[in-house]
PDB file of N, H, CA, C and O in Angstrom:
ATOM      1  N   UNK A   1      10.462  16.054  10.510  1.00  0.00           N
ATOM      2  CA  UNK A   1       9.574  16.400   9.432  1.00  0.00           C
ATOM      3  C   UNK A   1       8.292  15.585   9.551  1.00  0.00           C
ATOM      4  O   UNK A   1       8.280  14.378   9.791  1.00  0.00           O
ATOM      5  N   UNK A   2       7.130  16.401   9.349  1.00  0.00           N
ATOM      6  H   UNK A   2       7.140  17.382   9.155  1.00  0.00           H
ATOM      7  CA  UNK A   2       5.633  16.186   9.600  1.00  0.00           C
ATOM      8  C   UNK A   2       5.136  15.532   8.195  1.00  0.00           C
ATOM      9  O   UNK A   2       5.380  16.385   7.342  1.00  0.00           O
ATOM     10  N   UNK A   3       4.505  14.312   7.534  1.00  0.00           N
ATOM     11  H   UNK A   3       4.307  13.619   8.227  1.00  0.00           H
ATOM     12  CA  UNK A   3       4.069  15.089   6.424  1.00  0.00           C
ATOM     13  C   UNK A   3       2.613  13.549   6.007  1.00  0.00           C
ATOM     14  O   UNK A   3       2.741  12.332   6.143  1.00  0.00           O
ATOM     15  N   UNK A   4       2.007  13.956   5.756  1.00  0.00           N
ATOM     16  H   UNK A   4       1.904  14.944   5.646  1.00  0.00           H
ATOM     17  CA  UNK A   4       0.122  13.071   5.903  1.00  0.00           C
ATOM     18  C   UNK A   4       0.411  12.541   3.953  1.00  0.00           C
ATOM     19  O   UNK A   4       0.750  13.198   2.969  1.00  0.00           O
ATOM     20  N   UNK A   5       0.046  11.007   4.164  1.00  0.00           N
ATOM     21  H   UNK A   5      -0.230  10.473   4.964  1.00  0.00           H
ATOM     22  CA  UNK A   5      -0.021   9.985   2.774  1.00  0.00           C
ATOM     23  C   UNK A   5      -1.606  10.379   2.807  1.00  0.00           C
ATOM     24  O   UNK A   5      -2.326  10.195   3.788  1.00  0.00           O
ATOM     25  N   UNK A   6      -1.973  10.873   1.735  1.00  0.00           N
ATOM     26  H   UNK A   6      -1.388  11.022   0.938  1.00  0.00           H
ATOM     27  CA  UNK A   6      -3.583  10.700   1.640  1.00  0.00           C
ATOM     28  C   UNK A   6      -3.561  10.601   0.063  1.00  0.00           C
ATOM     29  O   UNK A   6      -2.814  11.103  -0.776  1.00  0.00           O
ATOM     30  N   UNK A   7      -4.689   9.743  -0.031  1.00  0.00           N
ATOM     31  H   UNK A   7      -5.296   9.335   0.651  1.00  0.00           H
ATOM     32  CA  UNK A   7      -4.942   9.167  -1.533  1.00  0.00           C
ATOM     33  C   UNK A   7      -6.104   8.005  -1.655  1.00  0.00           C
ATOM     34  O   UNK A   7      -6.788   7.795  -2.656  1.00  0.00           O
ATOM     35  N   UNK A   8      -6.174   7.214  -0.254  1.00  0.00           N
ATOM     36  H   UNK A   8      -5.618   7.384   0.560  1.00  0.00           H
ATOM     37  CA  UNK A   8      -6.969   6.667   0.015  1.00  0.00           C
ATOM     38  C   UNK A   8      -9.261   7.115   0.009  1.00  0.00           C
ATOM     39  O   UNK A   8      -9.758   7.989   0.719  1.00  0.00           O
ATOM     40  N   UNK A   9      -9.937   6.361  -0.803  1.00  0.00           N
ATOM     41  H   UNK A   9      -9.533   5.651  -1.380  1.00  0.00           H
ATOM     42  CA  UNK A   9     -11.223   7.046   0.173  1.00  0.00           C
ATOM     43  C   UNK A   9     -12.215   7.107   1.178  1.00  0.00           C
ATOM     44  O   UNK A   9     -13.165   7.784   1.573  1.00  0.00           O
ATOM     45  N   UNK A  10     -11.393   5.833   1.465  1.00  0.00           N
ATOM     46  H   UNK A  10     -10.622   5.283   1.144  1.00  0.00           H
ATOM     47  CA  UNK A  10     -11.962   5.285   3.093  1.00  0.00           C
ATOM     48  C   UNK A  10     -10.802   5.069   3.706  1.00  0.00           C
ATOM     49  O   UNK A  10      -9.655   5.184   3.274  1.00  0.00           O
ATOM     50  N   UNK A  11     -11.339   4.630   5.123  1.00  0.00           N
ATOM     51  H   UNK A  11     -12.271   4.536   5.474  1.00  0.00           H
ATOM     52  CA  UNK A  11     -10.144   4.577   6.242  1.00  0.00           C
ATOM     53  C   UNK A  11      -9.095   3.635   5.690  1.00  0.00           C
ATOM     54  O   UNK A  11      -9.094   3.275   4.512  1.00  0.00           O
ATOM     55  N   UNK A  12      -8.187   3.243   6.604  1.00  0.00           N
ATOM     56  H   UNK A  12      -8.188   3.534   7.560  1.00  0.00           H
ATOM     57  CA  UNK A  12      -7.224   2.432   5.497  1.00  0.00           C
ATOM     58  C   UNK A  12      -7.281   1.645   7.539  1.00  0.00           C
ATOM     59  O   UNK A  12      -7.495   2.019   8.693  1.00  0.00           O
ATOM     60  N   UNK A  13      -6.955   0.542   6.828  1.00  0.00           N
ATOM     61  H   UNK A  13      -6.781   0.239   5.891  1.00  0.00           H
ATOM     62  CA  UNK A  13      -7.117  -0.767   7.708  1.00  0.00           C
ATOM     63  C   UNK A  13      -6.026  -1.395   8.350  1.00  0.00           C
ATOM     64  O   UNK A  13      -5.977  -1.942   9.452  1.00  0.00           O
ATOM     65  N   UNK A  14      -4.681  -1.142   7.010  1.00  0.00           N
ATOM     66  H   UNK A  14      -4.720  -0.698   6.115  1.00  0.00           H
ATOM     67  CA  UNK A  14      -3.579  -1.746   7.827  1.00  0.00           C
ATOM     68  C   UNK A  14      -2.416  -1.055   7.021  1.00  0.00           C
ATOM     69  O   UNK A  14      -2.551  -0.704   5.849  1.00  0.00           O
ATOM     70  N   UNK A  15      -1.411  -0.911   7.657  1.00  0.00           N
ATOM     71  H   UNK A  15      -1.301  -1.195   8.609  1.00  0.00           H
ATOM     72  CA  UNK A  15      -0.242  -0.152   7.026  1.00  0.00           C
ATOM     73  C   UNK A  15       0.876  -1.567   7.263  1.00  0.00           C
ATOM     74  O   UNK A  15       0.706  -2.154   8.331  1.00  0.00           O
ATOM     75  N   UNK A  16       2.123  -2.194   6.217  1.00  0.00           N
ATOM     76  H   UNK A  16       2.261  -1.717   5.349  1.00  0.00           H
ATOM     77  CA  UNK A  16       2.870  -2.598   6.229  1.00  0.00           C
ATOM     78  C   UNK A  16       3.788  -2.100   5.719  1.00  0.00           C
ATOM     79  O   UNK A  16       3.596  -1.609   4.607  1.00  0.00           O
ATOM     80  N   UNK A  17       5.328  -2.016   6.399  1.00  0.00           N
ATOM     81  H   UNK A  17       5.484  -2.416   7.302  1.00  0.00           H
ATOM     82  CA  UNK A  17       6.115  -1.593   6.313  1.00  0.00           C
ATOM     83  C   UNK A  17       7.214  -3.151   5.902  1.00  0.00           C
ATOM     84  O   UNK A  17       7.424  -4.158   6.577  1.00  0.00           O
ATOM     85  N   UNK A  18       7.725  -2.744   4.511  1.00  0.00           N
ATOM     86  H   UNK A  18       7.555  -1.925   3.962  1.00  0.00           H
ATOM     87  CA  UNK A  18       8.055  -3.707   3.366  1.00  0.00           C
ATOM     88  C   UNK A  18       9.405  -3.649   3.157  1.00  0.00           C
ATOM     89  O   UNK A  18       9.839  -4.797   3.064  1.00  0.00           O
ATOM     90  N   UNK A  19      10.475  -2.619   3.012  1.00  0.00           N
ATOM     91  H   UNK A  19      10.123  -1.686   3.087  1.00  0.00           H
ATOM     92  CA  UNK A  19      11.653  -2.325   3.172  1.00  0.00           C
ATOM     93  C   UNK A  19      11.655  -1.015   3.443  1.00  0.00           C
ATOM     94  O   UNK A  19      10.665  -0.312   3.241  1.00  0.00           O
ATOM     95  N   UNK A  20      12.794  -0.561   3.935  1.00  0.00           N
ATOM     96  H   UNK A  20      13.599  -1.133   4.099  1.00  0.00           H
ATOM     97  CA  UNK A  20      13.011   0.712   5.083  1.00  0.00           C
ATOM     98  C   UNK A  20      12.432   1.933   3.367  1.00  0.00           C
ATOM     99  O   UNK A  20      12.801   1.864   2.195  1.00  0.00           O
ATOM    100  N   UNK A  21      11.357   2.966   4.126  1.00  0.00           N
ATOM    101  H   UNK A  21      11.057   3.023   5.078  1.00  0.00           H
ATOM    102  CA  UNK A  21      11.233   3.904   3.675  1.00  0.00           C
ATOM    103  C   UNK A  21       9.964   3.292   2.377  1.00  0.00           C
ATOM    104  O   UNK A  21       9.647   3.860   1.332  1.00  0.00           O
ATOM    105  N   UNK A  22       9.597   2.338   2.777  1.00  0.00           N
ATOM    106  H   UNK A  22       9.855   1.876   3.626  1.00  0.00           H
ATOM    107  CA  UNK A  22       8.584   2.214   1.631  1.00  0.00           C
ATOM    108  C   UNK A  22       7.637   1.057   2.575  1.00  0.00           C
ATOM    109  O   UNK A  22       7.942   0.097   3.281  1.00  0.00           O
ATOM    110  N   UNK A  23       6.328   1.711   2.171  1.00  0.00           N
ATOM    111  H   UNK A  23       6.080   2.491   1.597  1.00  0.00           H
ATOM    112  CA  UNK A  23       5.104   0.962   3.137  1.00  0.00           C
ATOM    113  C   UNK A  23       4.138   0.490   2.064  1.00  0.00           C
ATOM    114  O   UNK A  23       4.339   0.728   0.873  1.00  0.00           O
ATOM    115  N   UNK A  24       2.961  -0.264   2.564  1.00  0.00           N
ATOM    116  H   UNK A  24       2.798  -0.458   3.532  1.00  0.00           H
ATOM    117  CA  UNK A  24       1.590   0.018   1.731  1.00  0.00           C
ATOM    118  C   UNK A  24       0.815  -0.370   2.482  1.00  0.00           C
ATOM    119  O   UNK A  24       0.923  -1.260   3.327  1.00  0.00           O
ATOM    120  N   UNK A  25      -0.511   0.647   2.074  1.00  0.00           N
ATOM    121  H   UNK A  25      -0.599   1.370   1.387  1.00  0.00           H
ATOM    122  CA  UNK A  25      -1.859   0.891   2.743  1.00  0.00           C
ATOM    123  C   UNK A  25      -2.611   0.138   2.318  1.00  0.00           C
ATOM    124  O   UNK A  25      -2.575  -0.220   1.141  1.00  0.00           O
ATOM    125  N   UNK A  26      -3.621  -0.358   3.316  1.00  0.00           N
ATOM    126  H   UNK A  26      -3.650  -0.067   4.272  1.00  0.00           H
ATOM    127  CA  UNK A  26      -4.663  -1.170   2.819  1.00  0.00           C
ATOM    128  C   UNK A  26      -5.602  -0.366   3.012  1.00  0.00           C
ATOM    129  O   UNK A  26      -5.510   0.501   3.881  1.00  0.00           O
ATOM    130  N   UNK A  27      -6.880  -0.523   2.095  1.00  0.00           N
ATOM    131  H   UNK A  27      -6.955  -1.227   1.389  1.00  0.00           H
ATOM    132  CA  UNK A  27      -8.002   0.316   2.783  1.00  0.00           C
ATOM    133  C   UNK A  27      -9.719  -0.403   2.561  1.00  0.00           C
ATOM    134  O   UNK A  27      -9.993  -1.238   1.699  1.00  0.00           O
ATOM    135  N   UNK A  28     -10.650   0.144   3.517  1.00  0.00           N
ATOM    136  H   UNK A  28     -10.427   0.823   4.217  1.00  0.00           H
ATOM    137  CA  UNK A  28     -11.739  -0.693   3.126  1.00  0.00           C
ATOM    138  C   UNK A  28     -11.985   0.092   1.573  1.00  0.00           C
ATOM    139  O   UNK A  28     -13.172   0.039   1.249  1.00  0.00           O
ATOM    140  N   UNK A  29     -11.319   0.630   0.808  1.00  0.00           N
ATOM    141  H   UNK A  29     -10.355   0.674   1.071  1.00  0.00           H
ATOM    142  CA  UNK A  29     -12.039   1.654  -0.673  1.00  0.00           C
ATOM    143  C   UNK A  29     -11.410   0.587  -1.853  1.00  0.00           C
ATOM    144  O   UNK A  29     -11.389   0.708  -3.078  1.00  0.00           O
ATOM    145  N   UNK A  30     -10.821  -0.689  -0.825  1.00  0.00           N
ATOM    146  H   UNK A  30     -10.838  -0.787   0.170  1.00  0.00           H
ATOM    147  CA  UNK A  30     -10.537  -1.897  -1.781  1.00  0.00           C
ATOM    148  C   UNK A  30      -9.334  -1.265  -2.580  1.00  0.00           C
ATOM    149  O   UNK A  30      -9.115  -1.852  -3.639  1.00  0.00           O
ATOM    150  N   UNK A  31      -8.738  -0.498  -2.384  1.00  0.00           N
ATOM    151  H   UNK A  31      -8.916  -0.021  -1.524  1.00  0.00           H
ATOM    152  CA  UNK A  31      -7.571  -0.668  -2.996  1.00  0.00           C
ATOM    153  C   UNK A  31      -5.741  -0.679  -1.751  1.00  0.00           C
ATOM    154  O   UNK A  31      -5.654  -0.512  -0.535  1.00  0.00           O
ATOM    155  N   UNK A  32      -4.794  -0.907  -2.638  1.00  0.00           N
ATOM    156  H   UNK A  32      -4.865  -1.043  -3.626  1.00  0.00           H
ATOM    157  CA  UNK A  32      -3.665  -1.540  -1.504  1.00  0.00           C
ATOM    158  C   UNK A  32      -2.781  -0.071  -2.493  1.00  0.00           C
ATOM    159  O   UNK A  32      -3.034   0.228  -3.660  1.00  0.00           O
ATOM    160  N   UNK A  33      -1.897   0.518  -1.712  1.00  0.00           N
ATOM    161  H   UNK A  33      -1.691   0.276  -0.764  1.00  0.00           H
ATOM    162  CA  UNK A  33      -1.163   1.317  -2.320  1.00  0.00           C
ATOM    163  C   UNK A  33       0.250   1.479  -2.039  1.00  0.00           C
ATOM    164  O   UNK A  33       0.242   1.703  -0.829  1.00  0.00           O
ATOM    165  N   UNK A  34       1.436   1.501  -2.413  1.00  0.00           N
ATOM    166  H   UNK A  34       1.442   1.319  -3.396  1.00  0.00           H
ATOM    167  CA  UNK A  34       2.722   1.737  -2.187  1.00  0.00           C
ATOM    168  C   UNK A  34       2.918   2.647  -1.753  1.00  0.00           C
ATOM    169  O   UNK A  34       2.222   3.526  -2.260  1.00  0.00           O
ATOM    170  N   UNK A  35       3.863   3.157  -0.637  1.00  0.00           N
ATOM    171  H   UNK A  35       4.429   2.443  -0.225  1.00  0.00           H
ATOM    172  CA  UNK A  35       4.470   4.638  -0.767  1.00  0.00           C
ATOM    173  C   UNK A  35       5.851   4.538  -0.563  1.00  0.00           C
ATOM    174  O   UNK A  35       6.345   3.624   0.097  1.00  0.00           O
ATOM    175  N   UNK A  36       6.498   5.425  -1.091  1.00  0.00           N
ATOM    176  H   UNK A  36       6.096   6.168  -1.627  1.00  0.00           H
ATOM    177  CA  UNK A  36       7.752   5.932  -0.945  1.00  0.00           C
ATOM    178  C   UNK A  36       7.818   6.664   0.356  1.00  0.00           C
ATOM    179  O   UNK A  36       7.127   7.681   0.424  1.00  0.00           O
ATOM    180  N   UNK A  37       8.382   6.396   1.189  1.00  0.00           N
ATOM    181  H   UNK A  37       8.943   5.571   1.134  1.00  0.00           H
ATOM    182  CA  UNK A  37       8.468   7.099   2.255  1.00  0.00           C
ATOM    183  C   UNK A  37       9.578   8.516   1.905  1.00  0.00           C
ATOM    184  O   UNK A  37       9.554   9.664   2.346  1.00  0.00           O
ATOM    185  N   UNK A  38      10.251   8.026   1.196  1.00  0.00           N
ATOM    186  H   UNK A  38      10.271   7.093   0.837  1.00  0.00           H
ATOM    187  CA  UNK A  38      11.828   9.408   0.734  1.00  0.00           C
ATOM    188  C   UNK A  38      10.881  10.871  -0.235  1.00  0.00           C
ATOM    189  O   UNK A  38      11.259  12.040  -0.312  1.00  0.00           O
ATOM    190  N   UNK A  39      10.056  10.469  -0.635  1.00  0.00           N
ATOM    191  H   UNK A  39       9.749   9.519  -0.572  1.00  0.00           H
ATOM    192  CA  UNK A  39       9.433  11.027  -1.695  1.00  0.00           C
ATOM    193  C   UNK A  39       7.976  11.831  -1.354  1.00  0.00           C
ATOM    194  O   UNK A  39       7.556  12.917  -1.754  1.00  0.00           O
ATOM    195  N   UNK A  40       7.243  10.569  -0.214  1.00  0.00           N
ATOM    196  H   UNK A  40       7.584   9.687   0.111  1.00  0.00           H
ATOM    197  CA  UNK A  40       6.356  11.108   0.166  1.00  0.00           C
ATOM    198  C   UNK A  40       4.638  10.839  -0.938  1.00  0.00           C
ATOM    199  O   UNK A  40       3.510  11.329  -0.889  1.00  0.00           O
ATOM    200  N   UNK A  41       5.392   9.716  -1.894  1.00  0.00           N
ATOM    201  H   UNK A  41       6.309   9.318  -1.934  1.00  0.00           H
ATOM    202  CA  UNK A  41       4.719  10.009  -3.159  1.00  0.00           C
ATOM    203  C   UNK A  41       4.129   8.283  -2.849  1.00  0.00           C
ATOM    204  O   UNK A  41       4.519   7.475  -2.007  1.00  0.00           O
ATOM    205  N   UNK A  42       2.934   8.145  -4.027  1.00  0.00           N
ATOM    206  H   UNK A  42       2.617   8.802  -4.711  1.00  0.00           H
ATOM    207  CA  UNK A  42       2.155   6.769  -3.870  1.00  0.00           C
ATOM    208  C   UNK A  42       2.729   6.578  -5.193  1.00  0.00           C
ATOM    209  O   UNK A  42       2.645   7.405  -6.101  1.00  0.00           O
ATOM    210  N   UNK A  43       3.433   5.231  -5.277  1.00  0.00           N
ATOM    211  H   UNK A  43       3.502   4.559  -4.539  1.00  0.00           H
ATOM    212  CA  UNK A  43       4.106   4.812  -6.780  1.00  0.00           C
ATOM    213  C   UNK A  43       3.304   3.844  -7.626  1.00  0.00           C
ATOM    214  O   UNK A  43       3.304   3.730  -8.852  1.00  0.00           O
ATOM    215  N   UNK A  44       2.602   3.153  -6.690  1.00  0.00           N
ATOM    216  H   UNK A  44       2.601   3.246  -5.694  1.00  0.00           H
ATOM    217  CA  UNK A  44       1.416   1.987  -7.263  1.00  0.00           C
ATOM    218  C   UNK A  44       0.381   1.542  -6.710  1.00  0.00           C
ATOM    219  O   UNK A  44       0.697   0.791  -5.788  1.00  0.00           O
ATOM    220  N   UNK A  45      -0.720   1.648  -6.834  1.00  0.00           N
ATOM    221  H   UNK A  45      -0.976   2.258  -7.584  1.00  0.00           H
ATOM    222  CA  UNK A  45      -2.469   1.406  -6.618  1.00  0.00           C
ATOM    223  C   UNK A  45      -3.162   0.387  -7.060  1.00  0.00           C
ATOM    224  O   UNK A  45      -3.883   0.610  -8.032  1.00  0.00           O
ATOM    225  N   UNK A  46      -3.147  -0.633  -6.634  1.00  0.00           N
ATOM    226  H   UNK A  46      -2.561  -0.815  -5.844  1.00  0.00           H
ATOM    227  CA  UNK A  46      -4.034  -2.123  -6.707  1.00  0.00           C
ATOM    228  C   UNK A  46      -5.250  -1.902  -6.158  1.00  0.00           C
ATOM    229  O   UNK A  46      -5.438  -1.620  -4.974  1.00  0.00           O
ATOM    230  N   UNK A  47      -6.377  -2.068  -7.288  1.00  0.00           N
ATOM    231  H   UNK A  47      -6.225  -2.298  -8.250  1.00  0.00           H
ATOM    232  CA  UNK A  47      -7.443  -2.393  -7.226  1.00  0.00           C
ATOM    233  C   UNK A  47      -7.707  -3.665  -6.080  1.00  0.00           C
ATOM    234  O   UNK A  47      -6.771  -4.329  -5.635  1.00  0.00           O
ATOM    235  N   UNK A  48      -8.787  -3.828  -5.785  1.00  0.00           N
ATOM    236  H   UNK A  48      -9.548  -3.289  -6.147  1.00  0.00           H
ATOM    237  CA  UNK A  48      -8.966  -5.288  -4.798  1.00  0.00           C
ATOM    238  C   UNK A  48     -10.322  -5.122  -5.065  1.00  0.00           C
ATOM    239  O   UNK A  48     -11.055  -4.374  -4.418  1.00  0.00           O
ATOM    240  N   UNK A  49     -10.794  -6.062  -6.356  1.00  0.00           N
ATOM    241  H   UNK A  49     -10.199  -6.669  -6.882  1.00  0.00           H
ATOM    242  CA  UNK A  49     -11.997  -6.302  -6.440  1.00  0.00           C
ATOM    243  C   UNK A  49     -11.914  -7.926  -5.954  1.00  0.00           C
ATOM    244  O   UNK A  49     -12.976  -8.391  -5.540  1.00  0.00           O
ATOM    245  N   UNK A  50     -11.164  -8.497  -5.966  1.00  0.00           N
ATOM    246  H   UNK A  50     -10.301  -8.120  -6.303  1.00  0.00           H
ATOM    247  CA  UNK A  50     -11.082 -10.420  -5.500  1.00  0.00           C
ATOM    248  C   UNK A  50      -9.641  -9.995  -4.667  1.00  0.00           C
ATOM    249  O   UNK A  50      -9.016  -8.953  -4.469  1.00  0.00           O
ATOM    250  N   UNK A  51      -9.507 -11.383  -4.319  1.00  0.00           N
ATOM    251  H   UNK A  51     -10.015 -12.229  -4.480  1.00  0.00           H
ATOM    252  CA  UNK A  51      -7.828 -11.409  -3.453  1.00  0.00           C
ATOM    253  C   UNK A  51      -6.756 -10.956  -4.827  1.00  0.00           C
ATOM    254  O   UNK A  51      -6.653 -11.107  -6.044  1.00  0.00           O
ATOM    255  N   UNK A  52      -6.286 -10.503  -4.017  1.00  0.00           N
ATOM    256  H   UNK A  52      -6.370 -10.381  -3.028  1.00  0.00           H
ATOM    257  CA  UNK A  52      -5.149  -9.980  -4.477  1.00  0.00           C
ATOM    258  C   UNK A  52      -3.406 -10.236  -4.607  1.00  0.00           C
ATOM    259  O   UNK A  52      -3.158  -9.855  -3.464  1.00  0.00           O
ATOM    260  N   UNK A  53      -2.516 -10.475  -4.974  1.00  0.00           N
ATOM    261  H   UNK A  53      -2.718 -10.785  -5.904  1.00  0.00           H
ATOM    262  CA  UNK A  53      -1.388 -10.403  -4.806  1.00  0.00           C
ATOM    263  C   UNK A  53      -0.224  -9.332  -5.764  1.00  0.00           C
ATOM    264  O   UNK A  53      -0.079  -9.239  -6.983  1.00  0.00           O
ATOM    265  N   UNK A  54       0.398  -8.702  -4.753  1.00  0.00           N
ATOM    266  H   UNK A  54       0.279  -8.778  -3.763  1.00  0.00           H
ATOM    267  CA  UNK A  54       1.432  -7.876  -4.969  1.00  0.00           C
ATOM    268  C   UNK A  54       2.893  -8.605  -5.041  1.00  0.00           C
ATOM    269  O   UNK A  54       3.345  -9.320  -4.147  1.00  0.00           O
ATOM    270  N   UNK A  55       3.413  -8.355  -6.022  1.00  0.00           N
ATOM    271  H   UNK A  55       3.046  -7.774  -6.748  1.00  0.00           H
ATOM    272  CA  UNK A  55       4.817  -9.081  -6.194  1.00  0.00           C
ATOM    273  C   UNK A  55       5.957  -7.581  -6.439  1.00  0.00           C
ATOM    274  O   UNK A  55       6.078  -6.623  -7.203  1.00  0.00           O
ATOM    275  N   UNK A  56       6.791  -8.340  -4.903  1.00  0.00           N
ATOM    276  H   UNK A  56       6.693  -9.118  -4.283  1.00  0.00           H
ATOM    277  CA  UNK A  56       7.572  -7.130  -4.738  1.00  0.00           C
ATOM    278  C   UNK A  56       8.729  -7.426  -5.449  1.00  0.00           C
ATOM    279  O   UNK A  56       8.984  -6.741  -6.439  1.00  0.00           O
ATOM    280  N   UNK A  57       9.353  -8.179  -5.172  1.00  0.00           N
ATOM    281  H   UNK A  57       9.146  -8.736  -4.368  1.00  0.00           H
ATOM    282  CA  UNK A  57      10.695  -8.779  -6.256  1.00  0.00           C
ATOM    283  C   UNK A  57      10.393 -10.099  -6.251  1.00  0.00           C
ATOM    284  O   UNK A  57       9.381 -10.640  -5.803  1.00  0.00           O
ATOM    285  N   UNK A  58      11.535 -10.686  -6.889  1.00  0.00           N
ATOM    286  H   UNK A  58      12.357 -10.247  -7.253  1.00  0.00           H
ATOM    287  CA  UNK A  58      11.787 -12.521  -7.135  1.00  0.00           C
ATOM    288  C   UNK A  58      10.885 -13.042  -5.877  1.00  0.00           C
ATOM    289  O   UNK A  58       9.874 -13.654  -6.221  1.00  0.00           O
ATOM    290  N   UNK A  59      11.092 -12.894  -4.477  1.00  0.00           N
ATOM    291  H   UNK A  59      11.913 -12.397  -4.198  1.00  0.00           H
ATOM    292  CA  UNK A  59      11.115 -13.697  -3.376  1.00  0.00           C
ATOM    293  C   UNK A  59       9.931 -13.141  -2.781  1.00  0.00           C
ATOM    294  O   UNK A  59       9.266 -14.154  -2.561  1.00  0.00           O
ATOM    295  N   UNK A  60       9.236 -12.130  -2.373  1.00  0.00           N
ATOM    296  H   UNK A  60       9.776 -11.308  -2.553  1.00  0.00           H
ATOM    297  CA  UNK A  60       8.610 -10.914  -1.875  1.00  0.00           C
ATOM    298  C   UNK A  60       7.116 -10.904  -2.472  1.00  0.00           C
ATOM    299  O   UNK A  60       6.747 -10.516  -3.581  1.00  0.00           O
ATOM    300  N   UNK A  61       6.530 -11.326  -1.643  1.00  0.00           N
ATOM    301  H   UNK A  61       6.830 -11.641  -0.743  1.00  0.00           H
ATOM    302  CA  UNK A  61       5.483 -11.256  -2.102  1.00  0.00           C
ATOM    303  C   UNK A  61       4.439 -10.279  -1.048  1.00  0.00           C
ATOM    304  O   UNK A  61       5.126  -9.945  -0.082  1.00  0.00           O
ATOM    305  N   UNK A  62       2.854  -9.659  -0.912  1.00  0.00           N
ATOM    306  H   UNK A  62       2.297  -9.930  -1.697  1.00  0.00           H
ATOM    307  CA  UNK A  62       1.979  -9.171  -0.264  1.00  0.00           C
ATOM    308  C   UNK A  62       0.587  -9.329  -0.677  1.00  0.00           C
ATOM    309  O   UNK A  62       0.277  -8.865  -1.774  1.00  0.00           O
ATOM    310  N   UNK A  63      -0.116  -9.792  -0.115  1.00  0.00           N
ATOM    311  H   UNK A  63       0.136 -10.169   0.776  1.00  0.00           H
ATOM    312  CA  UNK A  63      -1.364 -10.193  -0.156  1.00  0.00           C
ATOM    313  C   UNK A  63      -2.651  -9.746   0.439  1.00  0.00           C
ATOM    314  O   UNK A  63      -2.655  -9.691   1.668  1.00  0.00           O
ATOM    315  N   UNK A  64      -3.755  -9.412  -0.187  1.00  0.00           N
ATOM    316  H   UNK A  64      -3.752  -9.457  -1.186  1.00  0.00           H
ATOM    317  CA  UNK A  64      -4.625  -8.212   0.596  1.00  0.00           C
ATOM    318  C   UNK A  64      -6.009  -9.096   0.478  1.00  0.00           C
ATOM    319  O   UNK A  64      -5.864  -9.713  -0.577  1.00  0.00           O
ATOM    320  N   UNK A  65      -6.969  -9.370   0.907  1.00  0.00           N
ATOM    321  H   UNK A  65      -7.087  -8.869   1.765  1.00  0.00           H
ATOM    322  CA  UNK A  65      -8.218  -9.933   0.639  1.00  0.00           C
ATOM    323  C   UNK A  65      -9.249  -9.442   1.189  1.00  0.00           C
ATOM    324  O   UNK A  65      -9.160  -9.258   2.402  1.00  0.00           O
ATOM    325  N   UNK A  66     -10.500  -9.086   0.529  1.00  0.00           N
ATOM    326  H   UNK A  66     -10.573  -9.235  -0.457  1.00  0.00           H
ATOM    327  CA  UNK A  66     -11.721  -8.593   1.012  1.00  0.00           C
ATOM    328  C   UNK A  66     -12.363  -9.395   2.589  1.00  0.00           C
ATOM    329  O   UNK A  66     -13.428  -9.022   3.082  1.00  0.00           O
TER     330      UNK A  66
END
């Protein structure tokens, strides 16, 4: 199965892959986004006007900076 994450409005810079089936995009449009890989769907969208941090659970953290 084929299937394109778009949501982004500029290129996206770096993709991390966080636990199986769920990634997030970085992009220069300053924002960081989740995806569900099972779903196909974007679950959460962080602004990045300053550094940033994403808190994935207790331990888990991701960090994005201009």
């Amino acid at each position: 199965m084929e299937a394109s994450l778009e949501s982004h409005k500029n290129e996206v810079l770096n993709i991390i892959e966080i636990k199986k089936n769920i990634i997030i995009s970085i992009s220069s449009d300053k924002t960081m986004k989740v995806w569900d890989l099972n779903t196909f769907q974007n679950t959460k969208t962080i602004e990045n006007d300053c550094d940033n941090i994403l808190k994935l659970n207790e331990n888990e953290f991701v960090t994005s900076s201009k």
